[in-house]
C-alpha positions in Angstrom: 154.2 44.0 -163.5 155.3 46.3 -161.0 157.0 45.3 -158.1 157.6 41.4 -159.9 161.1 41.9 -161.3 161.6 45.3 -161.8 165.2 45.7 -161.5 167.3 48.8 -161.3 171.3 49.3 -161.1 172.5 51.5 -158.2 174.9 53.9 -160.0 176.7 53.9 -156.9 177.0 50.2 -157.0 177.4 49.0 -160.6 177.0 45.6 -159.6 174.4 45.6 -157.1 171.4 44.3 -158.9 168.1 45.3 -156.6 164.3 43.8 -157.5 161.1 45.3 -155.8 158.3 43.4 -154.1 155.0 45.8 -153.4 154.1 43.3 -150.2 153.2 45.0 -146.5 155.6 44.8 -144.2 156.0 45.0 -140.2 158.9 45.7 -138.0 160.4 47.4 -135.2 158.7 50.8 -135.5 155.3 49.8 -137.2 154.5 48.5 -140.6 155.7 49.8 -144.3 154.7 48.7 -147.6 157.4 47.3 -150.1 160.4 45.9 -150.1 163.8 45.4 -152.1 166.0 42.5 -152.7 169.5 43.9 -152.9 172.7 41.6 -154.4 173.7 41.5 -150.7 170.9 43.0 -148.0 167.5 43.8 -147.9 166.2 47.2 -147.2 161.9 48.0 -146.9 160.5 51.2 -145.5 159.1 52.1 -142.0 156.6 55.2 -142.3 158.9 57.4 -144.2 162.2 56.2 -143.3 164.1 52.9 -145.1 165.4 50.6 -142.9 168.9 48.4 -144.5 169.9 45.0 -142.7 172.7 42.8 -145.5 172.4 39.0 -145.6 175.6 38.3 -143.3 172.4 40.0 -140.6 170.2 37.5 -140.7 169.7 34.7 -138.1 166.4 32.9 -139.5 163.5 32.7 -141.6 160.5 31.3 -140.7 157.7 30.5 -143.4 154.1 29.6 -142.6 151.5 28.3 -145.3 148.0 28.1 -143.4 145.2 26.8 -145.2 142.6 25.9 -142.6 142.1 28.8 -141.0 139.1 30.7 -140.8 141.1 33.3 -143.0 143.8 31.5 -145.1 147.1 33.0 -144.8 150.9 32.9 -145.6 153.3 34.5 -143.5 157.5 34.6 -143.6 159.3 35.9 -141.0 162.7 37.3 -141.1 164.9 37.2 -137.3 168.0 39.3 -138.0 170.9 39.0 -135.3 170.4 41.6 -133.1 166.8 40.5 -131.9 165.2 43.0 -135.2 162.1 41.1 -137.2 160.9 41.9 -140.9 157.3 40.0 -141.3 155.2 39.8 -143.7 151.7 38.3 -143.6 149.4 38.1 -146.7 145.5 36.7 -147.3 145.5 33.7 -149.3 142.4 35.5 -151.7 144.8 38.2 -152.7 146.0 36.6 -155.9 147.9 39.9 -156.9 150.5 40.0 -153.4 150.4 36.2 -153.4 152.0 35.9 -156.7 154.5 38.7 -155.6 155.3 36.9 -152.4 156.3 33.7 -154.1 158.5 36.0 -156.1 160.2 37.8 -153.7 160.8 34.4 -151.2 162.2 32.5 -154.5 164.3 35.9 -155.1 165.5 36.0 -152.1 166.9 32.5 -151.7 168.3 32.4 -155.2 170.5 35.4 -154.1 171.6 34.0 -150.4 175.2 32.4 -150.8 176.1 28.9 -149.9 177.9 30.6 -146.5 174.8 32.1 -145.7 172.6 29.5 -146.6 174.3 27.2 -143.9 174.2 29.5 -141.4 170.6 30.7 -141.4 168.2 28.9 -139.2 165.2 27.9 -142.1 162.5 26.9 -140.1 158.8 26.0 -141.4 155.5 26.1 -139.7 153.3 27.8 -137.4 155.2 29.9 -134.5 155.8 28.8 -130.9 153.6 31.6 -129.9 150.7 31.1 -132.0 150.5 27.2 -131.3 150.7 27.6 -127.9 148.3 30.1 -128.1 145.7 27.7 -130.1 146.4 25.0 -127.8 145.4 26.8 -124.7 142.5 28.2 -126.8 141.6 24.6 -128.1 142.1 23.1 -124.3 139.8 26.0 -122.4 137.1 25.2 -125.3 137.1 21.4 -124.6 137.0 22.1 -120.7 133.8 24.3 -121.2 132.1 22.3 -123.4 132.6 18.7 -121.3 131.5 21.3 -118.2 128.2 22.0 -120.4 127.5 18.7 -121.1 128.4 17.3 -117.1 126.4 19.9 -115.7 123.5 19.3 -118.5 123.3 15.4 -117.7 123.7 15.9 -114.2 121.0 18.2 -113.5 118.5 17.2 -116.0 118.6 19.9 -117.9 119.0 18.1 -121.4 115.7 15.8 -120.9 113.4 18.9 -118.6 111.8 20.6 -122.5 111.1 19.0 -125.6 114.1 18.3 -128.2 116.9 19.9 -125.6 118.9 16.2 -125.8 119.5 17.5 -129.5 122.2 19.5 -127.2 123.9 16.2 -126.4 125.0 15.4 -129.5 125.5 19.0 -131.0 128.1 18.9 -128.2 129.8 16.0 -128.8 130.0 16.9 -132.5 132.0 20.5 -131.4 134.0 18.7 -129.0 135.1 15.8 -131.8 136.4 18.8 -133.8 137.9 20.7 -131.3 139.9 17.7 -130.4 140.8 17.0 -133.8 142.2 20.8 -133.9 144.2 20.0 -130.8 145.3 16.7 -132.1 146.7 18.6 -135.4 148.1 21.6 -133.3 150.3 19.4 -130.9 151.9 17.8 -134.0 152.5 21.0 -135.8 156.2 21.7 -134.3 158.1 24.0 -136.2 160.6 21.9 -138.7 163.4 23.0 -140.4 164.0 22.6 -143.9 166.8 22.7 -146.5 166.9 26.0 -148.6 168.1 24.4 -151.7 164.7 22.4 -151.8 162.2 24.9 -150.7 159.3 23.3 -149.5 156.0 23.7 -151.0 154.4 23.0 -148.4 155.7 27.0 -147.0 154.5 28.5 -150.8 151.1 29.1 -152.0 
């Protein structure tokens, strides 16, 4: 299959083996499509130019298996030293790019050496930004619901027309899930992880 395990030699390099993954990409200066797993770097392609960052570059990898969400997704994020970030991001229905992004993230840390492996941050879960982000989403939610149903006891409006108390518990009901959301948000830290045991909890 293309793109799983193609391998080619570098005449230049004899020795540097390099496989190709056909998996979008985003970076600094917009997104590419594909990437290759060098003996020693990585290199993927920006709009028509290739961008080259070696193992000894990189400062973390973060990888994100989300199952709940309204769109399943799988996400790895690569932070290289100087601040740079490769990402990738991929729909849980695409059976095609899922089964070449398990390739490419088992690739790639069967090629990392044990230096690099100790160095590298591995780090597993959703990021700082997105669960804060769901938390004040989560939080505003609750808040305007309980205001709803305050304001609808208060003033009567949930007993002035026929069947409008249905409201009362139609409310409750969205503000039970939303607090189970929350609940599961504020105990879904970022963790870091060994790379010799990948978790499968971070792998479709």
């Amino acid at each position: 299959m293309p793109g799983l395990g193609m391998q080619d030699a570098n005449p230049s390099a004899p020795d540097n083996v390099t496989t190709s993954f056909a998996l979008p990409t985003s970076s600094t200066g917009g997104h590419g499509h594909g990437i290759v797993v060098e003996s020693c770097a990585l290199a993927w392609t920006v709009g028509s130019l290739v961008r080259r960052r070696t193992f000894d570059d990189i400062a973390a990898m973060e990888l994100e298996l989300e199952r709940s969400a309204e769109e399943p997704f799988v996400r790895c994020d690569i932070l290289f030293t100087e601040g740079e970030c490769l990402g990738m991001l991929i729909e849980l229905n695409r059976a095609k790019d899922i089964a070449i992004y398990r390739a490419f993230v088992t690739e790639l840390f069967e090629r990392l050496g044990p230096a690099q492996r100790q160095r590298i941050i591995f780090r597993e879960g959703a990021s700082p930004a997105s669960r804060v982000l769901s938390i004040v989403l989560c939080v505003v939610l609750l808040l305007t619901l309980l205001g709803v149903l305050l304001f609808g006891v208060a003033s009567g409006a949930f007993f002035e027309e026929e069947n409008a108390w249905l409201g009362i518990p139609l409310v409750l009901l969205f503000v039970f899930v939303l607090s189970g959301i929350l609940r599961r948000t504020l105990k879904s830290e970022q963790k870091t992880y060994d790379p010799e045991t990948l978790s499968q909890r971070c792998l479709p």
